[in-house]
N, C-alpha and C positions, 0 to 999 in steps of 0.2 A: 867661169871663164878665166881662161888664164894665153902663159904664151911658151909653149912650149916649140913652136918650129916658126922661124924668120926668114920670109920670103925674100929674097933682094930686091931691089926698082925695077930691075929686069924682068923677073921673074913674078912679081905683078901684074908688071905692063902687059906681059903674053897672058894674063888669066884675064884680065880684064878686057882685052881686046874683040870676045864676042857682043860683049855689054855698053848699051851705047848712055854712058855715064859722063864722058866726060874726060880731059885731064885731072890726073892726082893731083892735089895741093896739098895732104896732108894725109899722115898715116903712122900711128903708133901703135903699142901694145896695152889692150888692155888688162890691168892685174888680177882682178877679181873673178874668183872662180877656179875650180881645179883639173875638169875633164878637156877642157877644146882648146887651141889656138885662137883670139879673137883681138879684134883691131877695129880701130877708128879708123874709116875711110871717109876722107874728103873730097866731092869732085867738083869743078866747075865746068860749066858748058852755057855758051851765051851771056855773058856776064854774070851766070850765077850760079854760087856754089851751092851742092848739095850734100848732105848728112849720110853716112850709111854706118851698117859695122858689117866688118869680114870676118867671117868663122872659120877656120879650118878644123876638119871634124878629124884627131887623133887616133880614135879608136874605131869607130863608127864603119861599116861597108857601106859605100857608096849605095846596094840596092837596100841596107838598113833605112836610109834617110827619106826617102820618099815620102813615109808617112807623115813624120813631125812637120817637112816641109808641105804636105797638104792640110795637114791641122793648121799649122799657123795662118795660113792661106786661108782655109774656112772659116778658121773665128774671127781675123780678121774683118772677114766679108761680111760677118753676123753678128757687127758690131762690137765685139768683145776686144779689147785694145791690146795687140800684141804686134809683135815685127813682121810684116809681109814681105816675103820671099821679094830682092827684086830678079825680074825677067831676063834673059836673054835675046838676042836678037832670033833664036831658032824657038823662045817661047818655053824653053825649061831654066828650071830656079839653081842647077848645082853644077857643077864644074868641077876643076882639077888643078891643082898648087902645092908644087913641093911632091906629086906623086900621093898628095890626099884629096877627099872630098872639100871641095870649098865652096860655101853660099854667099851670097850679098845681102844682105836686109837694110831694111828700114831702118833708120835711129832713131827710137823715140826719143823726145824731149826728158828732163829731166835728172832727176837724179835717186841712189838709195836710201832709205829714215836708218838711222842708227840708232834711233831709241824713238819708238812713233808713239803717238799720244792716241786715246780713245776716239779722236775723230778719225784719225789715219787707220786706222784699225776699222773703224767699222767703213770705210772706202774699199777694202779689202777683203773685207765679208761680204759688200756686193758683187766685188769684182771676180770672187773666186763663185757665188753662185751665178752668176751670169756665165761662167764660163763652165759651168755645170750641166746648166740647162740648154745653152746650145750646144755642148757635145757632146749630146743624145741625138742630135740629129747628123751626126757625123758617121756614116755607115760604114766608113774600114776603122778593124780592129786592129786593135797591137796588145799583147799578153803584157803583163807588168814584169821587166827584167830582173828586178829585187824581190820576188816573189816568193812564196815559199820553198823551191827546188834553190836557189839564189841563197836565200838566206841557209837552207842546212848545209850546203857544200863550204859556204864561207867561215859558217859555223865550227865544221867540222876541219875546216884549217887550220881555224885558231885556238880552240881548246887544248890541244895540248901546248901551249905556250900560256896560257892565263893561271891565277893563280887561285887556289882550290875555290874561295869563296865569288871569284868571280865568273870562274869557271858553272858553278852550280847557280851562279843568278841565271844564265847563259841558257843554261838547258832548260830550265824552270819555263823560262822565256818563251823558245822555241816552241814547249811542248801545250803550256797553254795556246799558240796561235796556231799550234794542228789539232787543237780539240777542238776551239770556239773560233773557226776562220772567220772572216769580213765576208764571204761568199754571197753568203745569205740576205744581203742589206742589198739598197738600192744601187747599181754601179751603172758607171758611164767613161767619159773620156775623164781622167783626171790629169793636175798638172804634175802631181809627186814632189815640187822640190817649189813650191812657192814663199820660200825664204823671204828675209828683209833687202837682200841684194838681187832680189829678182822681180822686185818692183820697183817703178820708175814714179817718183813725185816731183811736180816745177811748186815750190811752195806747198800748198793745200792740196793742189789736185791733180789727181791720180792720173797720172800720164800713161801706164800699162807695164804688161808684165812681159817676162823675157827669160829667154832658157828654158826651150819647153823638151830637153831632150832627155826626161825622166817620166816623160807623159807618156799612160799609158792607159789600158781600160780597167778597173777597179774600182773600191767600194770610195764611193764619196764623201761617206764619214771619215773614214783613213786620212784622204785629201783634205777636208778640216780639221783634223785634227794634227794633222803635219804643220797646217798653216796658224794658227792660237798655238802650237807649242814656241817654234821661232817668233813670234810679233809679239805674243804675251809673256813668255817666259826666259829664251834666252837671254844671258847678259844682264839679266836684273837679280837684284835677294831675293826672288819669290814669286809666285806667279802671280800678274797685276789683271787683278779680278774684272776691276773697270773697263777697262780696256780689250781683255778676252771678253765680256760679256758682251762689250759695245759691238765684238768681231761677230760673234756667235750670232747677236741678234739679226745687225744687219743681214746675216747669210740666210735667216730662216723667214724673213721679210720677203724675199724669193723665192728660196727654195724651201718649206717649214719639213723638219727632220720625222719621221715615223716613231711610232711608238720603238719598235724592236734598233733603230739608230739610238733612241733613247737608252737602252738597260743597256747597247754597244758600245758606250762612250768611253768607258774607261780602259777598255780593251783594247779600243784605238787609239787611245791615247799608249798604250805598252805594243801595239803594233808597231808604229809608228819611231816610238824609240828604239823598238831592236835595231828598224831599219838601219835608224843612223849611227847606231853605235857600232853595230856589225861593220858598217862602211868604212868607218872614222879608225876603228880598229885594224881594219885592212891595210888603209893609207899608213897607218903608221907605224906597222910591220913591213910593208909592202911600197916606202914610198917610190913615184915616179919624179924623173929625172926634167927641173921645168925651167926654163930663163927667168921667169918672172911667177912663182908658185909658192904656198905656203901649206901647211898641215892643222887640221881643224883639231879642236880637241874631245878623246872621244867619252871624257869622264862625265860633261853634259848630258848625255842622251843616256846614259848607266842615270843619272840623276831623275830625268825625265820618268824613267821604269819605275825609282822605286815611289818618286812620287803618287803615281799613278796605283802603285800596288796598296802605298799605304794612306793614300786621303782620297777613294775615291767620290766619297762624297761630296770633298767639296767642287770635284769636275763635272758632278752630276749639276751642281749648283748654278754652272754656268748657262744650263739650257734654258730655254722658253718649257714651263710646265707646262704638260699634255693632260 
């Protein structure tokens, strides 16, 4: 989430006008995050205010959105704790600001862990299997954007700008994740980006997760292992055993992982990295122009690969034995 287009009061007031929310008292930008425009919205109506955030979707077509905004809608509905679209008075969730997509949601409580401990961690192995298993039951598909067609085109941007040896980790990369694909494992709706800034904690408890605009249908182990890479290992010397195990277990306490997720572990674990170094390398060739934006760094997720290439026993280590 970030803020790249600034609506004026005016130009609010007419987005908000089908939506029976309220007078505005309060509305700022929030900084965190790199794809959407997003803001705190404050309303009051009858003595009392109420919480919201405002998206404006940047890149996004208007008939793209539909789905994420029925996802959140659904897990919402199925217990699994995330922003629910708010309504309209004609009864639909998305609108128009500034000549883009714009939604209203919920504001969950809370706040993001910047360095989360084994308990937070394994809150988050529930929460990512809870939101696993109800979105098997969510019957519209959406293909995964960052995909493999996704990754060789980006790929194939960036190679001739990298440098010989990074360039050959690069391809090495690729070419294992078109021989041994994630296809084969159990898939469903996943979230793809359930970072540390995309859950919400008030103290201890897990208040819910947000930004689900990387959600898509793929392999489930991919999705945990995107989530123990960022909670266990970014930002620290090393990966913090206790605390990915605490993640791991709690997920399989729900959802228990198959034999063949078992010998796929370490491969989504280097899935998972390409993604976001692919990504990270983009932005920082390729950056966009933001008010309030900054550039991740994409030397992490290179780190993330080779870890995985060359200790994968000890990722093997983290699982419940079968």
């Amino acid at each position: 989430m970030a803020v790249y287009t600034n609506p004026t009061a005016d130009e609010l007031a007419g987005f908000l006008k089908p939506y029976a929310l309220g007078e505005v008292v309060h509305f700022a930008g929030i900084r965190d995050g790199i794809e959407n425009s997003n803001f705190y919205l404050t309303t009051a109506q009858s003595g009392a205010t109420v919480e919201h955030v405002l998206t404006l979707f940047e890149t996004m077509p208007a008939a793209a959105l539909d789905w994420y905004l029925a996802l959140m809608a659904f897990l919402s509905a199925q217990g699994v704790p995330c922003p629910a679209p708010r309504l309209n008075r004609n009864g639909g969730a998305l609108g128009e600001l500034r000549g883009k997509p714009a939604a209203v949601f919920q504001r969950l409580a809370g706040k993001s862990l910047s360095q989360p401990n084994p308990e937070a961690c394994t809150a988050v192995g529930t929460l990512l299997a809870r939101m696993h298993v109800a979105g098997t039951r969510f019957e519209q598909h959406q293909p995964d954007p960052r995909g493999a067609r996704w990754r060789e085109e980006t790929a194939q941007s960036l190679l001739p700008t990298l440098d010989e040896p990074v360039a050959t980790l690069l391809v090495e990369e690729l070419a294992l994740q078109n021989t041994a694909p994630l296809g084969a494992l159990p898939q469903g709706v996943i979230h793809a980006d359930l970072f540390r800034d995309n859950v919400l904690f008030d103290g201890t408890r897990l208040c819910g997760a947000i930004d689900f605009y990387y959600a898509c249908h793929g392999a489930l182990l991919y999705d945990l292992a995107i989530t123990v890479i960022d909670w266990c290992l970014m930002d620290r010397p090393g990966l913090d055993v206790p605390a990915a195990r605490a993640l791991v277990m709690a997920y399989e306490q729900v959802r228990p992982l198959t034999k063949a997720e078992h010998l796929a572990w370490p491969g989504a674990w280097r899935a998972a990295g390409l993604r976001f170094w692919l990504s990270r390398l983009k932005d920082a060739q390729q950056p966009r122009a933001g008010v309030l934006t900054w550039q991740k760094d994409p030397e992490a997720f290179r780190q993330v690969i080779l870890l995985a290439r060359s200790a994968p026993a000890q990722l093997l280590s983290l699982l419940i034995e079968k």
